[in-house]
C-alpha positions as CSV (number, residue, x, y, z in Angstrom):
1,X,-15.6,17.1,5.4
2,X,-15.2,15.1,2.1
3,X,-14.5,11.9,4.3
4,X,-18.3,12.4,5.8
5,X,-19.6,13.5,2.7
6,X,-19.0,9.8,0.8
7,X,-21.9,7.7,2.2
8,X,-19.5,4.7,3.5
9,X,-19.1,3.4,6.7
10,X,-15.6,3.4,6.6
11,X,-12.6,5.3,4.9
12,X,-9.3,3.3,4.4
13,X,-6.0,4.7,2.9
14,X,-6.2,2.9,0.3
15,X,-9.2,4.3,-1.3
16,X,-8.0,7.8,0.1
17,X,-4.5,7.3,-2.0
18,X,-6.3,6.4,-4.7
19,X,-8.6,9.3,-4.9
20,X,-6.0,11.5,-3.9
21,X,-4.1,10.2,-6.9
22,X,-6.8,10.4,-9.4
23,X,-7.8,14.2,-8.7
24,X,-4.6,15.3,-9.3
25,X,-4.0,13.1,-12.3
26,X,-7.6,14.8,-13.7
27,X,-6.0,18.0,-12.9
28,X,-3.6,17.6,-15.4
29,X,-5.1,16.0,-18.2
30,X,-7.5,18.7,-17.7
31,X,-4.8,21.7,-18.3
32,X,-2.6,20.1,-20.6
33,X,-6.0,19.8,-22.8
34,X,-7.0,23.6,-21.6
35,X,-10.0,23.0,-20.0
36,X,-11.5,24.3,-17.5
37,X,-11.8,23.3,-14.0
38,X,-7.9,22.0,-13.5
39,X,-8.2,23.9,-10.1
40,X,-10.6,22.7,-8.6
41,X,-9.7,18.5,-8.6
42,X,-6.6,20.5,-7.0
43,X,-8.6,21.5,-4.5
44,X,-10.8,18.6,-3.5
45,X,-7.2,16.7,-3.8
46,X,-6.3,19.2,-0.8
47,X,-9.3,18.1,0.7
48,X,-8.5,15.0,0.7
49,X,-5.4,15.4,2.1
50,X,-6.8,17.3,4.9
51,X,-9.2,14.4,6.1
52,X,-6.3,11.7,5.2
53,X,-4.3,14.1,7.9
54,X,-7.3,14.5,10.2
55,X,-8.9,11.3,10.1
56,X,-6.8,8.5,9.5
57,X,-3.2,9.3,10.7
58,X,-2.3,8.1,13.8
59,X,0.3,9.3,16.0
60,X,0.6,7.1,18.7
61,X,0.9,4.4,15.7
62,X,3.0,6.0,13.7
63,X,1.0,4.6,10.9
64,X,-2.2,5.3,9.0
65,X,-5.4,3.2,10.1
66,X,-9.2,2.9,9.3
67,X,-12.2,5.1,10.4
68,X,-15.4,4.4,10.9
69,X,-17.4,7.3,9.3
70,X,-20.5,6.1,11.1
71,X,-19.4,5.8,15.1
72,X,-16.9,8.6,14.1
73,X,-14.1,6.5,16.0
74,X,-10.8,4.8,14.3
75,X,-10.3,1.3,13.4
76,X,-7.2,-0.3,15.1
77,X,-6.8,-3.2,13.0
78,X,-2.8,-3.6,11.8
79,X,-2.8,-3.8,8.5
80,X,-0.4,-3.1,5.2
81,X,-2.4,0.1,4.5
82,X,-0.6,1.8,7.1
83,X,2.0,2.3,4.1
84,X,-0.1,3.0,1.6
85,X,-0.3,6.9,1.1
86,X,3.4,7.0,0.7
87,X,2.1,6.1,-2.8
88,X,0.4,9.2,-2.6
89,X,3.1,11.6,-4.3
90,X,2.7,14.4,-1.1
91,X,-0.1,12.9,0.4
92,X,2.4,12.1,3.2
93,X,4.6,14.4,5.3
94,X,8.3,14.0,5.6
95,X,7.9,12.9,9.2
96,X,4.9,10.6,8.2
97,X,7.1,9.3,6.3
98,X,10.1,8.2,8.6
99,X,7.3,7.3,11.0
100,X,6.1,4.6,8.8
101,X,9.8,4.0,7.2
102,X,10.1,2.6,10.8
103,X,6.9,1.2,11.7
104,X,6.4,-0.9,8.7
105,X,9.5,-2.5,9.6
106,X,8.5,-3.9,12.7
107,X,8.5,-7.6,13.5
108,X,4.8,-7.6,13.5
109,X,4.6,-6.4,10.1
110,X,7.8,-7.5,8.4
111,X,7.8,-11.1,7.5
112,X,10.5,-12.7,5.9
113,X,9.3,-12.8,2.5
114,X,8.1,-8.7,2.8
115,X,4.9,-7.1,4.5
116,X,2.6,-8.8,6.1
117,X,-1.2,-7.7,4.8
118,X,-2.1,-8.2,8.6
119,X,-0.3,-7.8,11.8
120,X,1.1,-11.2,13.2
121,X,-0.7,-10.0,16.9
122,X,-3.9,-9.4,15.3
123,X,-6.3,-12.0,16.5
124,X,-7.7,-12.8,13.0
125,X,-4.2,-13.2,11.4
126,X,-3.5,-16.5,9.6
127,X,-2.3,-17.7,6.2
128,X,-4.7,-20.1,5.4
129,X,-5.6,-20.6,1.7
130,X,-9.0,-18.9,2.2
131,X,-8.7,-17.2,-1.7
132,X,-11.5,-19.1,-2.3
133,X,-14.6,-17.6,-2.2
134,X,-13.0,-14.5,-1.2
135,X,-9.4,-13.2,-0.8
136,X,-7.5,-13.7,2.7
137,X,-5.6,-10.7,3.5
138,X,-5.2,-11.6,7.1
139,X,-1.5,-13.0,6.9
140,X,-0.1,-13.3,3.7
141,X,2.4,-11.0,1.4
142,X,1.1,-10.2,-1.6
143,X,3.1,-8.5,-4.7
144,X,0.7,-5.7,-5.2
145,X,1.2,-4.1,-1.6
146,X,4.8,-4.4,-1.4
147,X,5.6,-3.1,-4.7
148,X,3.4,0.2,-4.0
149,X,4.8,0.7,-0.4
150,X,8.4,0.1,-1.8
151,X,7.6,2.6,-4.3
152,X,6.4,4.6,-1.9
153,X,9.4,4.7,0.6
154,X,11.6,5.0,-2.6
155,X,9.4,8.4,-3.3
156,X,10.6,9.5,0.2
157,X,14.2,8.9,0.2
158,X,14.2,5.7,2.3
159,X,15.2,3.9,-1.0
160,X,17.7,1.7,1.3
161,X,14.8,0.3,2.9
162,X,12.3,-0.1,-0.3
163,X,15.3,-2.1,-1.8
164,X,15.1,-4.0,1.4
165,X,11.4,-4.9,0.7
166,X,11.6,-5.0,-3.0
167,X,14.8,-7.7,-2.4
168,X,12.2,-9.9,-0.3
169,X,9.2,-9.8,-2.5
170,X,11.3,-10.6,-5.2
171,X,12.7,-13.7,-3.1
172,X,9.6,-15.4,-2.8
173,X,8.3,-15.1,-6.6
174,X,11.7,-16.9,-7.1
175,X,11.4,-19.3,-4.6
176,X,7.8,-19.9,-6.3
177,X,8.7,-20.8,-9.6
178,X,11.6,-23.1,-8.4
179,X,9.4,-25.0,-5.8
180,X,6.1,-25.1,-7.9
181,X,7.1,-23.6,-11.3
182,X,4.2,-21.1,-11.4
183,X,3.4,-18.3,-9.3
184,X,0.7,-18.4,-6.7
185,X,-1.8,-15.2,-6.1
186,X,0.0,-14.3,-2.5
187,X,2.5,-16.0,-0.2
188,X,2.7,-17.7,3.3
189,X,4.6,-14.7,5.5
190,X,5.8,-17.6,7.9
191,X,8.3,-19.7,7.1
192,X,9.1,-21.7,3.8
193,X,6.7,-19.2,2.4
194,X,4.8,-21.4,0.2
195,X,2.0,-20.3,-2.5
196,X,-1.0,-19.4,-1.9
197,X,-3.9,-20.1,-3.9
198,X,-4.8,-19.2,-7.4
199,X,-1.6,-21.1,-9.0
200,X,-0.4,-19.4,-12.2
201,X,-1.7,-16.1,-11.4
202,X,0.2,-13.0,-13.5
203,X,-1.8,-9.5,-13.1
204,X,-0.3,-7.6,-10.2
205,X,2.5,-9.9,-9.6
206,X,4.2,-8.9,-12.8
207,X,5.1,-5.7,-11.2
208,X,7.6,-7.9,-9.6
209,X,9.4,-7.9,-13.2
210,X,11.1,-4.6,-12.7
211,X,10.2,-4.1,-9.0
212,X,14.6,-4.4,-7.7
213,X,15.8,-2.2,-11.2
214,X,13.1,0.5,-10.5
215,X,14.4,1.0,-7.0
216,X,18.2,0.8,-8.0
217,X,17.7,3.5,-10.1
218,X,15.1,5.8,-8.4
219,X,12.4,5.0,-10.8
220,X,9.1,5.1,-10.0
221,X,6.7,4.5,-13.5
222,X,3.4,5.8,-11.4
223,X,5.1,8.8,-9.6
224,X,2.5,11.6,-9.3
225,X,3.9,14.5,-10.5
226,X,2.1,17.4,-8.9
């Protein structure tokens, strides 16, 4: 299987949506060029659907998780990744879908300023500023993975619900540049959400700019069209 064949120790959705994406997207630049070999990112795009299917979907989660390619046994860990391959443009099933429509919604997951990057009963979860050396995704929201799962519920039809998410990402980026006047890297998903680290960071959080329109009006800028 292509998830055995990729010499890590683990596969996350994530880098399965993301490979999944780019395949496809090579597909097409490939025939609308008239090259050759079009076909064939389709097919290791299936492929990696297949072992997405096989390997990382969970049903009694409801959600997508983490494997271990080397003990061959799945990671439990709660994390915002369980979303991600809604992002996938038919990576997901319909009943994926409403499985994680549901899930993600959970108390667990669902802060008050959007998605949680770790489940609240996860023993590591916390929303210390730990940005520094490396990034803390154990607790806090962070702009990047709510914009891409309400993207991805949108892409499904649960667009009440990506509103619902855009509506409290957007919340916090306001209540950020009224409390601090800059924007912080990620959010505390307790209360008061405060910032986070990295004070006057843009990149990925920009995406917050038309984050609430793009739902509204069933837009998706980075929809795979298959």
């Amino acid at each position: 299987m292509l998830i055995a064949d990729c010499g890590n120790s683990l596969a996350s959705a994530d880098v399965m949506t993301e490979l999944y994406r780019e395949h496809l997207a090579f597909a097409q630049f490939l025939e609308a060029w008239g090259e050759d070999g079009g076909d064939d990112h389709k097919l290791i795009a299936s492929n990696i659907r297949s072992a997405t299917d096989e390997f990382l979907w969970r049903n009694d989660k409801g959600s997508y998780a983490a494997f271990n390619t080397t003990s061959g046994t799945p990671i439990d860990n709660d994390v915002y990744l369980m979303g991600f391959p809604l992002f996938g443009g038919g990576l997901s099933s319909e009943s994926q879908a409403k499985a994680i429509s549901e899930r993600i919604f959970q108390d667990d997951m669902m802060g008050e300023w959007g998605v949680r990057s770790t489940s609240k009963n996860d023993p590591n979860y916390n929303n210390e500023n730990l940005i520094t050396p490396y990034s803390n995704w154990q607790g806090p929201v962070w702009t990047v993975a709510n914009a891409i799962i309400s993207y991805g519920l949108m892409d499904h039809g649960y667009q009440k619900q990506a509103l619902d998410l855009a509506q409290r990402t957007i919340t916090v980026m306001a209540e950020d540049i009224r409390n601090s006047g800059t924007w912080h890297e990620c959010w505390s998903s307790e209360a008061g959400g405060e910032g986070l680290a990295a004070e006057g960071f843009l990149s990925w959080n920009t995406l917050g700019y038309r984050l609430i329109s793009d739902i509204e009006n069933g837009s998706n800028p980075m929809q795979v069209v298959n």
